[in-house]
N, C-alpha and C positions, 0 to 999 in steps of 0.2 A: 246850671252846670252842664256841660258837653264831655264827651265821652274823653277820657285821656290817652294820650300816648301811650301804642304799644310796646312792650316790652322783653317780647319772643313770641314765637308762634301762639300759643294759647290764647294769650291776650292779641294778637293779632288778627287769630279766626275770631273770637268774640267779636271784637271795633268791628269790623268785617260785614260779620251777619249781621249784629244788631244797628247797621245804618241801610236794612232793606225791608222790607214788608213782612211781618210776619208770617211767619207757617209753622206749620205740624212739623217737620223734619225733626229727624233725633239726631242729635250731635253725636257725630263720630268718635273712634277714638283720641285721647287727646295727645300728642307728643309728650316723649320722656322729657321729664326734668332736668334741669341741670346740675342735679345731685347736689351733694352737701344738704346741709340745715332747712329744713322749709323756713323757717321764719326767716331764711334768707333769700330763698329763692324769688327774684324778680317778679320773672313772668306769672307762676302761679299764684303770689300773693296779690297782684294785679286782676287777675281774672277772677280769684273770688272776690275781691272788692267789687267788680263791677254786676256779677252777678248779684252778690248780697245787695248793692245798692238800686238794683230794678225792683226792691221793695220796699224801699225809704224812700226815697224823695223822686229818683230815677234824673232822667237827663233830660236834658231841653230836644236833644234830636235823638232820641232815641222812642218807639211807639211803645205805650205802657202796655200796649196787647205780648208784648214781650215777657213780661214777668215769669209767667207760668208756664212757658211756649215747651214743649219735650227737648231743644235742643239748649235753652237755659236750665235747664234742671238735671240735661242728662250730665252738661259741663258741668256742672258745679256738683253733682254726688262724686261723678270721677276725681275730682280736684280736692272734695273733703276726705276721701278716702286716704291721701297723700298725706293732706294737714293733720287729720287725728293720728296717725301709721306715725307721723315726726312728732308730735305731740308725747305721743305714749316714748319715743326714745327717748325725749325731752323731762317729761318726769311719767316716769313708771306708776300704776294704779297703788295706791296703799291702802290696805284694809283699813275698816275703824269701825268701833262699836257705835250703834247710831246713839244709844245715850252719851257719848263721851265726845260727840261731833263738835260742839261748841269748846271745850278744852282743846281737843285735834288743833283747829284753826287757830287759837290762841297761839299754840304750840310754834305750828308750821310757821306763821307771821312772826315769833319773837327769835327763830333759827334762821330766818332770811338775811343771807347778805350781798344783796344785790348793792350793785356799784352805788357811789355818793355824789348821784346828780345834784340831788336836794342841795345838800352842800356845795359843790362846788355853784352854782347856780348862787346859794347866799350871796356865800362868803367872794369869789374870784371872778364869775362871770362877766363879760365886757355886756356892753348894752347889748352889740349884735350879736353875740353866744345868746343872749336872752330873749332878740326879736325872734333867732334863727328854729331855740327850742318853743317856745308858743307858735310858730307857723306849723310846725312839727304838730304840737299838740290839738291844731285847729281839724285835722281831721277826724278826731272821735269828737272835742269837746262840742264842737257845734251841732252836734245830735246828741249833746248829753242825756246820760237815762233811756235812749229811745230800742239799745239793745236789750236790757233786761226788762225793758215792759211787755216782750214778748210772753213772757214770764206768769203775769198776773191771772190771764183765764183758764191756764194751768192750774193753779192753784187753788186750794179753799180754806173756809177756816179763820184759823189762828194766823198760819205763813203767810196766806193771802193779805189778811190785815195788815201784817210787820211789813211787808214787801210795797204794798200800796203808801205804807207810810213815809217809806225811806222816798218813795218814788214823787207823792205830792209835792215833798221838801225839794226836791231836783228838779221840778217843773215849776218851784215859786209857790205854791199852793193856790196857783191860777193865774197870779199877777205876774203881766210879760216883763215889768223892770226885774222881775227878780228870779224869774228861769235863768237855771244854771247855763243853759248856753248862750241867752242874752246877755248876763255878765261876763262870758268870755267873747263876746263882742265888745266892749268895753274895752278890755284888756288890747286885742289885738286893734282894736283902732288909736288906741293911747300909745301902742309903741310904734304908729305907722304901718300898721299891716292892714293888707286887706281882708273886711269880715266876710265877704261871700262864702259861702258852705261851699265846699270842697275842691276851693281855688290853689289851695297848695298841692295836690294829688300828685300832681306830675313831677313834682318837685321832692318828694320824702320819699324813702327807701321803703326796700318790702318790710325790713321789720318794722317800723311805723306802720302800715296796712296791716300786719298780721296782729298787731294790740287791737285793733278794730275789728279784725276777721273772727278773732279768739272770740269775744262777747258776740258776734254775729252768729257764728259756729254753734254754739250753745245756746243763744236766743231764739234760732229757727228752730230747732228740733226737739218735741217735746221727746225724743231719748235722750238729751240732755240736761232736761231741766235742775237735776239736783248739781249738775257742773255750772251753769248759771247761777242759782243761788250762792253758790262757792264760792265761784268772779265773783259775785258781788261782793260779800262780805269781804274776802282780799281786798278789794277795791276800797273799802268804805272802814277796812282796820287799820289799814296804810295810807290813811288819806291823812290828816289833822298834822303831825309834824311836820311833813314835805312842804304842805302849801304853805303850813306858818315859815316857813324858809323861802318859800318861793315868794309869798309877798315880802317880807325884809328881803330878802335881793333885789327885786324891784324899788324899795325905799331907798335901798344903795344908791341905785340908778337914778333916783331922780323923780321916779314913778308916782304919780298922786292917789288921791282916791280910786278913781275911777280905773286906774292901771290895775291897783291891787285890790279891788272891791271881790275880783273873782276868787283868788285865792283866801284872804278873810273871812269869805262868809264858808269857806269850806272847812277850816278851825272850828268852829263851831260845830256847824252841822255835821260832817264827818265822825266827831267825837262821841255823837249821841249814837250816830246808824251805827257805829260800830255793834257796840251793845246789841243793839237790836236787830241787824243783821246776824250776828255768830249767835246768838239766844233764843227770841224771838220765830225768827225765818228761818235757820240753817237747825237748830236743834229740833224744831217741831216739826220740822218736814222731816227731817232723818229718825226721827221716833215714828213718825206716821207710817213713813216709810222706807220700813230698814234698810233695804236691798240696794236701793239708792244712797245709802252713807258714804260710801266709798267713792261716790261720782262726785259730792260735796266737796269733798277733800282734794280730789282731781282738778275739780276745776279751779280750788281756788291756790293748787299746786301750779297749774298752768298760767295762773295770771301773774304769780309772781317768777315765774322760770321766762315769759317774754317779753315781760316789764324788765326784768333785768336784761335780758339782750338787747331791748333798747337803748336802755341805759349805755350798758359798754361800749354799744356803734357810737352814741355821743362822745362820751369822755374820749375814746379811742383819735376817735375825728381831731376833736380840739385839743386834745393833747398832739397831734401829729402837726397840727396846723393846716387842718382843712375844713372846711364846711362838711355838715353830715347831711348837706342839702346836694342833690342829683344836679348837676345844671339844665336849667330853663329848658325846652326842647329845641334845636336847631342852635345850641350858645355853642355846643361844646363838640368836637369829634365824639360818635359811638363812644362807649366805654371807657372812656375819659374825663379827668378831674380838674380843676383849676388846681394848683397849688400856692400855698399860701409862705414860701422857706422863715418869713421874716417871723413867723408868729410859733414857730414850734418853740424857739428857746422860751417865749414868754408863756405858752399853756405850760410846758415842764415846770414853771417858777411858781406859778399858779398853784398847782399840784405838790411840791414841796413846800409851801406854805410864803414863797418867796414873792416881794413883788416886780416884775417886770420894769425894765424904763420906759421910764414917761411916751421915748417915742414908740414903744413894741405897746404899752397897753392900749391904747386906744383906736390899733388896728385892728379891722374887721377881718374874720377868714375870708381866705377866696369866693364869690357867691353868695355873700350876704346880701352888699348894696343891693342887689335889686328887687329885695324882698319889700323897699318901700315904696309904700303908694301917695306918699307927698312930699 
């Protein structure tokens, strides 16, 4: 993977510095935002992604002496300071007794009404609404589990156990057919995409980077950890219905084993980590350690507050009749969209339960086609 397309100054200086030899310099101050929502803002959610990403896999032209260097670190503290500052607008801290943590999150996950991807994805989704959300989804799933394992020598004990459990089951419990990110290789080679780790970057919006920033954000810092644990359980209470929707959407389509093996074996397994996430991991950490109850509940407040703003940029998109995909680099003028007029009346049909004609459903949004690689 090579460094991606800047997207305002910030990510600009980053691409910038880190294609030169390292050194000690501290990163300056960084330019004002472009205001509104972080989990919108472009630039900034670009340039924590590539910071956070100098300690996952990093880049083919980038020097790994880079990681740790004073002017990566100084960038990326000033850049979290913005993310958690929109975060806490986002959802506000809320007390909880640490014995009551595991009811809390029950709570908070069955008052969630975050838009109905899952659904429409089932039930209406055209094939390329389908290849367009999995290219989307290609950039957390192919490092599945690899944020909250930051997690594990944090921890001890009881939590420690529950957390390594959930975490063995997402890495296959050794066997590389069955790491969760190697079945979402599967997946996206079965609808034509390509699996390369983080080939679509350039391509998905800030709020798809900030679903990946969020667990980044909490993964690196153990002042986070009890917001980690939180993600987690969000992640793993709200997993088991979606996917069994998202594979039957995929059966719609056509999809075989090997399309929906990803989402399949996450019905399952989702349904147990639940449990054992919210009991297990989030309750015996929040009794160990009261003071931390409240971060529990935050983060797994945050996961479902920018999983839903994902969600909306999708629906929003293809109900408008556009791709929620950026164009290519150099496809398209600056800050500009292809548009798609022919397909808005068919997503609106879609969305009222109606079905579109013959010739509106089998067009693709603007920006799809060339998500395929055969």
């Amino acid at each position: 993977m090579r460094l991606p397309h800047p997207r305002g100054p910030a990510s600009s200086a980053v691409v910038t510095r880190l294609g030169s030899e390292p050194d000690d310099a501290a990163a300056s101050a960084v330019p004002a935002g472009a205001g509104g929502p972080v989990c919108h803002d472009e630039d900034l959610q670009l340039t924590l992604w590539i910071c956070y990403e100098l300690s996952y896999r990093g880049f083919d032209d980038v020097d790994a002496a880079w990681e740790h260097a004073p002017f990566v670190t100084g960038m990326r503290r000033q850049l979290e300071r913005r993310w958690v500052a929109g975060l806490h607008e986002l959802v506000p801290p809320t007390p909880v007794r640490p014995d009551a943590v595991a009811q809390a999150l029950a709570d908070l996950v069955r008052a969630d009404e975050g838009p109905p991807v899952a659904k429409f994805l089932q039930r209406r989704a055209s094939e390329e609404q389908f290849r367009e959300f999995v290219a989307q989804r290609s950039v957390y799933h192919l490092k599945e589990a690899d944020p909250h394992s930051w997690a594990i020598p944090r921890l001890s004990g009881a939590a420690k156990a529950a957390l390594v459990e959930i975490q063995a089951d997402e890495y296959g419990q050794g066997r590389l057919a069955r790491m969760h990110s190697e079945l979402f290789r599967g997946t996206l080679r079965s609808l034509g995409l390509d699996d390369g780790y983080g080939h679509y970057v350039d391509r998905v919006p800030a709020v798809t980077l900030a679903v990946s920033n969020l667990m980044s954000l909490f993964g690196f810092h153990r002042r986070w950890l009890g917001a980690a644990l939180g993600h987690l359980a969000a992640f793993e209470m709200t997993s088991s219905l979606p996917n069994r929707r998202y594979g039957n959407g995929l059966r719609r389509l056509g999809g075989d084993a090997a399309a929906t093996r990803f989402y399949d074996e996450h019905v399952e397994a989702d349904a147990v980590h639940e449990q054992i996430a919210a009991h297990d991991l989030c309750g015996t950490f929040a009794r160990e350690n009261p003071s931390a109850a409240g971060d529990v509940l935050f983060g797994a407040a945050c996961a479902l507050a920018v999983e839903g703003e994902f969600g909306r940029m999708l629906l929003t998109h293809w109900d408008e009749g556009r791709s929620s995909l950026r164009p290519a680099p150099g496809s398209a003028p600056a800050g500009g969209r292809a548009e798609a007029p022919h397909l808005v009346s068919a997503v609106a049909e879609r969305f009222d339960g109606r079905e579109p004609a013959p010739a509106q459903r089998d067009r693709a949004p603007a920006g799809v086609d060339d998500l395929a690689v055969r």
